[in-house]
N, C-alpha and C positions, 0 to 999 in steps of 0.2 A: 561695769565692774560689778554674774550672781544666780545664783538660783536661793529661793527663798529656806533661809533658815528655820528650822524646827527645833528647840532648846527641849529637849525631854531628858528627865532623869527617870533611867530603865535599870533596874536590878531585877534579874532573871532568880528564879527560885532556885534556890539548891537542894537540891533533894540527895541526902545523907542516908544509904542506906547499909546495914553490916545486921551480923549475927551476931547473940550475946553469949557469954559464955554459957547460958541456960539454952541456945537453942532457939530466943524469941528473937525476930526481926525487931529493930530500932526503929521509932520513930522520924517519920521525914522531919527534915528543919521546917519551921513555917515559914512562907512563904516572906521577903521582902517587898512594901508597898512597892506597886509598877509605876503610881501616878506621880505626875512632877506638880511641885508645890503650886498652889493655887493663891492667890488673893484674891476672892469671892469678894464682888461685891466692893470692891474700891473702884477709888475713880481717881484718873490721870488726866492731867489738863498737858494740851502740847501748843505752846504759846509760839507761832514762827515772824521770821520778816518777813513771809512770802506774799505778794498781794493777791485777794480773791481769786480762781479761777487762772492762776499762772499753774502750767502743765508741771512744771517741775514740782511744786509746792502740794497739787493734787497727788502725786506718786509718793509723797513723803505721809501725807495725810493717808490713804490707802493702806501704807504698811501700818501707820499705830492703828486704825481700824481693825483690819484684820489681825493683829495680834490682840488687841483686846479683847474680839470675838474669841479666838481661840482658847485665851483664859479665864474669859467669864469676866472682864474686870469694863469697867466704864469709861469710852475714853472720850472729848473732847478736844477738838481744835481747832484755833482760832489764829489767825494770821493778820500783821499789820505792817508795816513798812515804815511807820513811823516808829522812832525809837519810847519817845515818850509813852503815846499810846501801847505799844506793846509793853512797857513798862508798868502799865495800869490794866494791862490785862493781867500779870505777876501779879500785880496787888492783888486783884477782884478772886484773882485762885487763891489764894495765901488764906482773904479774907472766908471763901469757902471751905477750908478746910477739908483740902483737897488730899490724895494719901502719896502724891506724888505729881511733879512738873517735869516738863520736857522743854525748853528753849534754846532756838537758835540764836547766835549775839554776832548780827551782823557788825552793832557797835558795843563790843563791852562795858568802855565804861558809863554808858547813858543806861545800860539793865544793871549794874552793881547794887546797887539801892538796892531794888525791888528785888534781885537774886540774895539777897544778905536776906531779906526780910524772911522770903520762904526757907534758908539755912537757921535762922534763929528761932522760928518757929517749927523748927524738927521736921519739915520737910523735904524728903529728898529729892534731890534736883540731877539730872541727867541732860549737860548741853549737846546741844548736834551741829554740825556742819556749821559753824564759824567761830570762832571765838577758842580753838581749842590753846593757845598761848594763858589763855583767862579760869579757865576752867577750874583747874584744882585749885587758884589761889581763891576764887571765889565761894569755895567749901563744895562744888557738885559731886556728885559719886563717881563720874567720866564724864567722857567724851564721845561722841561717835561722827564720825566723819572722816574727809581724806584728810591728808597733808598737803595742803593748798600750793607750798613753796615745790615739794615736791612731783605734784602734777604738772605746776608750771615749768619745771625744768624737762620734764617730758615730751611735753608739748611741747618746748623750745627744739627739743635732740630731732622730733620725727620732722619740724618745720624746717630746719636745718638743713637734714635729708633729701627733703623736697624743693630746695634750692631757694629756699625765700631769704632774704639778705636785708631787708627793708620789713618789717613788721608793725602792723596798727591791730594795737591791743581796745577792744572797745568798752570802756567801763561804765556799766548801767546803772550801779546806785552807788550815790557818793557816799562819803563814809565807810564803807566796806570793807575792813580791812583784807578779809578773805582775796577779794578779788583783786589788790594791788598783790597781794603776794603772788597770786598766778600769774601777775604780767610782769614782778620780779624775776622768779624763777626761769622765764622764757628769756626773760631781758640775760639771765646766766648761762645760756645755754646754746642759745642763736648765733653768739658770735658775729652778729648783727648790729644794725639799730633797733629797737624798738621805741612807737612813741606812742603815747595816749593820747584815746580819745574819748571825753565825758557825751554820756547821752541817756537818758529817760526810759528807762522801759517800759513806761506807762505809754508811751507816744512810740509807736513803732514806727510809723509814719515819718515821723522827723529823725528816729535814726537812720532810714534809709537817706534820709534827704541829707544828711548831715555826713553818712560814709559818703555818698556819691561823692559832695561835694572835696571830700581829702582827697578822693582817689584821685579827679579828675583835675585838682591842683597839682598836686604829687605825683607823679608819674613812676617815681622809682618807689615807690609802696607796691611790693609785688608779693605781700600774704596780708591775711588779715584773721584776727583770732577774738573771737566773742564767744562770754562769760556767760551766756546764757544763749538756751535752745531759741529764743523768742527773737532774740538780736539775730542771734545767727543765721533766721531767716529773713528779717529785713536785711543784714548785711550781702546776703545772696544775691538778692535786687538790685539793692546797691551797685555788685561790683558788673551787675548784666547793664545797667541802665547807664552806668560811668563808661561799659566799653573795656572795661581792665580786665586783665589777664592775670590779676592776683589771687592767688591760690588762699582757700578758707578753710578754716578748723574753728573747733568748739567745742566749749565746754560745758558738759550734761545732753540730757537726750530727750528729745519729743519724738513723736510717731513723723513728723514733718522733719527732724533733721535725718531720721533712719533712713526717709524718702529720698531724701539729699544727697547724703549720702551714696544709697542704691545709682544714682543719676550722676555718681562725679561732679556733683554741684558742691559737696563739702567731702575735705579729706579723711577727717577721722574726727569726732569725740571724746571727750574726753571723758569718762563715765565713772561717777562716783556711787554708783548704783543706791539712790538716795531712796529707794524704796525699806533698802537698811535701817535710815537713818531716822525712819519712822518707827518700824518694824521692831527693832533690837533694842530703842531705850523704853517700849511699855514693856518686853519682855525682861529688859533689869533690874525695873521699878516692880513689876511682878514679884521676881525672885526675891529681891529683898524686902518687899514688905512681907514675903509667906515665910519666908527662910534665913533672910539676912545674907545673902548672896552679892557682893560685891563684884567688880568685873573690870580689869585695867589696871591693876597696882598702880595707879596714879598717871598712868599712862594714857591716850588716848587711844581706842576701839577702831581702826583704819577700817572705812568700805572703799576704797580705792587709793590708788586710781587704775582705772582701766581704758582699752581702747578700742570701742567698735570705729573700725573701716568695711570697706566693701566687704572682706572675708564673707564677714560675718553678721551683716545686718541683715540679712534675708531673715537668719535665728531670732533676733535681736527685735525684727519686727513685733513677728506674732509676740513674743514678750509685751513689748511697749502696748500690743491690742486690748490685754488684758488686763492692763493701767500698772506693772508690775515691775516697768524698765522704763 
């Protein structure tokens, strides 16, 4: 769910040209700045849930990189999965006196503290990808992410489609609010059962060990839908090493689920093209600290959802090569 945004404010010259009643040609207008505000020289901290070295979490990190390259501004990211600790990563920016935060709240109310601290201390805050229910009561400028309920009922329409009647929604980190709303929204949509399954993203290993063993209890579980590219490919194993003939989707994108994908091994993606979700809140934090540029009338900034299936993963690939999808 993109091709990479370019925020430029471009006023082209107007050049006013006539004769005066004496005969002389008039003066062209001068020229309007072409360049788009700049915040030289700040520095943006982007504080995530995401643990070390998870592929999702690298693509989100990628976009505030290169938007920060592109406007000269400093950016910082740090990711923990604990709610405390990324809590005290808030503090340690606050304490820096930083000119702008970015934080995803996979639990809101465990970052309220630490998000009040940096709103009381006049820094602007920009949440991403969870927590958008939290956002504006929290004092942020926006939001940027999908609508988690709404992807999920997406996913629920094309599973549906595909004949799955029995659905194991797999849920990788407790507490998330995010992720029970996408196996909400399926659970609206399926006309089905859907039933949870808690497992570890840290342990891929044990997810697989842990889908095989529903499948192969369960015999009428005939889809399965993981919240993440990482599960999604232990749940692949899973459903080969159980023998089931249950049909797999998921949510977000590795260069491993586009493979997947390409193989008829997974149906579709569900793509919040989180390279946005890096990318477009150092480009807010930009605008309004050069300009005072606000962005969402209170509303949240949707990057999806969207849906790579076979169509279109071939494109989708070379995307993800270049860490951008």
């Amino acid at each position: 769910m993109r091709r990479t945004p370019i925020v430029l404010a471009l006023f082209g010259a107007l050049a006013v040209t006539g004769c005066s009643s004496g005969g002389q040609t008039a003066q062209s207008a001068p020229p309007a700045s072409s360049a788009a505000p700049q915040a030289g020289g700040a520095r943006f901290a982007v504080i995530t849930h995401g643990a070390p070295g998870d592929s999702f979490w690298d693509v989100v990190k990628n976009g505030a990189e290169a938007a920060g390259k592109q406007y000269g501004v400093s950016v910082t990211y740090q990711g923990d999965g604990d709610p405390a600790k990324q809590s005290q990563l808030i503090d340690q920016a606050v304490a820096e006196k930083v000119d702008g935060i970015v934080v995803s709240m996979a639990n809101p109310d465990a970052l309220k503290e630490a998000i009040g601290k940096a709103v009381t201390a006049k820094i602007p805050v920009v949440t991403i990808n969870s927590g958008a229910g939290s956002s504006k009561a929290f004092g942020a400028l926006t939001h940027v992410g999908q609508s988690e309920d709404v992807a999920g009922r997406g996913a629920g329409e094309q599973l549906k489609a595909a004949g799955v009647t029995k659905l194991l929604c797999v849920i990788h980190e407790a507490g998330n609010v995010g992720l029970d709303q996408r196996c909400k929204g399926a659970e609206e949509t399926l006309g089905g059962t859907v039933e949870r399954l808690q497992v570890d993203v840290s342990n891929l290993a044990d997810v697989t060990s842990k889908v095989t063993a529903k499948l192969q209890s369960d015999q009428q579980v005939n889809g399965v839908l993981s919240l993440n590219p990482a599960v999604a490919i232990a749940a692949r194993d899973a459903i080969k090493d159980s023998g089931s003939q249950a049909k797999l989707a998921t949510f977000d994108l590795s260069a491993d689920v586009v493979d997947a994908i390409k193989a008829d091994e997974v149906l579709f993606a569900v793509d919040q093209q989180q390279y946005l979700q890096g990318y477009l809140p150092i480009t807010f934090l930009n605008l309004y600290k050069a300009n005072l540029n606000t962005v969402g009338g209170g509303l949240p900034v949707n990057t999806g959802p969207g849906f790579v299936t076979k169509d279109n993963a071939e494109q989708v690939a070379r995307l993800a090569e270049a860490g951008t999808r």
